[in-house]
N, C-alpha and C positions, 0 to 999 in steps of 0.2 A: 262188262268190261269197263275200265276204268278211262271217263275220257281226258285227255291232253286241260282242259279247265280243271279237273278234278287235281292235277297234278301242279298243276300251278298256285292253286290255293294250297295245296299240303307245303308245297314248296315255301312258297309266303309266309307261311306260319312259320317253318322251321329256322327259316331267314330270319324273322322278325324276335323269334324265341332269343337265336342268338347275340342278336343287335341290345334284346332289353339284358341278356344276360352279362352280355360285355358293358353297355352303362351302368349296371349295379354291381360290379365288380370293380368300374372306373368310382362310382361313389365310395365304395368302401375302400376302396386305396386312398383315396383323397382326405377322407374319414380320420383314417388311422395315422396318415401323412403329417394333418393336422392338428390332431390328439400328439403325435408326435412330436412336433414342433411346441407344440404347450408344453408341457414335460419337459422338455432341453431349455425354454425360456424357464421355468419355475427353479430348475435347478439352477443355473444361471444367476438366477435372481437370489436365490438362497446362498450363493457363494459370494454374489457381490456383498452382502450384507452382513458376511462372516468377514470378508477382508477389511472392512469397514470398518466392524466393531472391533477389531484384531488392529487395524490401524491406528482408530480412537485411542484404544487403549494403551498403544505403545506411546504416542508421541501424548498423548494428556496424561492419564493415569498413572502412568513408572513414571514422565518425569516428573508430575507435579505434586505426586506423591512421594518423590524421593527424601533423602536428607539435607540437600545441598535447597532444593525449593522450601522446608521444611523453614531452613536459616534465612531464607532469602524473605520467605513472605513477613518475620519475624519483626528483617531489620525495615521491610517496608511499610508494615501497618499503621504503624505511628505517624508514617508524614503525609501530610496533606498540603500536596503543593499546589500554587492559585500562579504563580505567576511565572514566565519564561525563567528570572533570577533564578527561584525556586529550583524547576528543575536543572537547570545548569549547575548548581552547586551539588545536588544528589550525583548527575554524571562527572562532576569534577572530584566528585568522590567516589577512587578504585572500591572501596567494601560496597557504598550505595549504589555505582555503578555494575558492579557484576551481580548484587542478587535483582536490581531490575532488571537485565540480559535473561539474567535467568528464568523471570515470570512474565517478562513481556514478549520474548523473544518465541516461547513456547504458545503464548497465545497467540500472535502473530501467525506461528505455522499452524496452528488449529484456524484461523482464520482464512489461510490460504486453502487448506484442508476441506473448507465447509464450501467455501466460494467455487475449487473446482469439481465439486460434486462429488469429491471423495470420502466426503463425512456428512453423513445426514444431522441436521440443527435438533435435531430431536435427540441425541444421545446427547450433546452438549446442554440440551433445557434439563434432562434428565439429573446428568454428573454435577454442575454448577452451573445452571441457570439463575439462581436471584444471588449467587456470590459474583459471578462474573459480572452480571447487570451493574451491582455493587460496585465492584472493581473499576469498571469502564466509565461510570458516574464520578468518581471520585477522582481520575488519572485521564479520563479523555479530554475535558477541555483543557485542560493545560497542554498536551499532545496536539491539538487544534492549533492552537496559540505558537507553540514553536516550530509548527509546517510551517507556517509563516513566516516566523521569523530568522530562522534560518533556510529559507528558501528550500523545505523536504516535504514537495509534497507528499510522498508517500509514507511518512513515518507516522508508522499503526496503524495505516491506513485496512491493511486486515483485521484489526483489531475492531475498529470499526465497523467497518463489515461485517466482525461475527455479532458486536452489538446489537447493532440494526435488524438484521436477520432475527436474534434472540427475540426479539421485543416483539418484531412480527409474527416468530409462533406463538411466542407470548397470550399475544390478541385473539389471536384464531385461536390457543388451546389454553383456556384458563384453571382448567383442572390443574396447569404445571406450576401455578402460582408464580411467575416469573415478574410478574406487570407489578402484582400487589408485594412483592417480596421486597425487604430493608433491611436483608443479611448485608453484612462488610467483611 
């Protein structure tokens, strides 16, 4: 005959089967839950990096590739302005004043672009990193010069900003040649 302990340990066990059965069913949901959430992050992250480069492309690429930036960089190559006089006669000039609008205005919002994390600096060192370098070396101090002197602090101040930033991947990735680059 089967005594009342015998029945308590079968008991126990069947108890116990269940208990380890429900935690390894609690892990494999949590497993999968997990794996789950990875998966929804990756794609996530695949999509931020298509709006991105979809973005880059719209607000750099069309427009600085256009014809109107084509004329604009044209009438700007040639001047090398050093001093506030300098540029105030380029913006007192309508033809000098709208192809600057035209190329600095677009870097500008690439600059805003890059700063609120909309645009990773890496497709920027990519597309024009040692022209823009170029660019910014050539047109930032004088930019410095008339924040001051016309009391704005912020004008270029993104521009700036994408500068800066540029330089710093620069440093960190030299494969991109940006540090050593003396394109104009």
């Amino acid at each position: 005959m089967v005594d009342l302990a015998e029945i308590q340990v079968a008991y126990y066990i069947v108890a116990a089967t269940g208990v380890i059965g429900a935690l390894l069913t609690a892990v494999v949901g949590v497993k999968s839950y997990i794996n789950s959430n990875k998966r929804t992050q990756e794609t996530r992250d695949r999509e931020l990096e298509t709006r991105q480069a979809q973005l880059f492309m719209s607000s750099m690429f069309d427009r600085l590739s256009s014809p109107e930036a084509s004329k604009a960089e044209s009438l700007l190559v040639p001047l090398r302005p050093k001093t506030v006089e300098d540029l105030q006669q380029i913006f007192d000039n309508q033809e000098l004043y709208t192809a600057w609008q035209t190329v600095w205005w677009a870097y500008e919002g690439l600059g805003v672009l890059v700063h609120e994390g909309l645009v990773d600096i890496r497709l920027v060192a990519r597309y024009m990193g040692g022209t823009y370098k170029a660019e910014w070396e050539k047109w930032g101090p004088v930019y410095q010069l008339f924040r001051v002197a016309i009391n704005s602090p912020r004008m270029c101040i993104e521009c700036e900003y994408l500068y800066d930033k540029l330089i710093e991947f620069g440093r960190l990735n030299p494969e991109y040649h940006i540090i050593d680059s003396h394109s104009a």
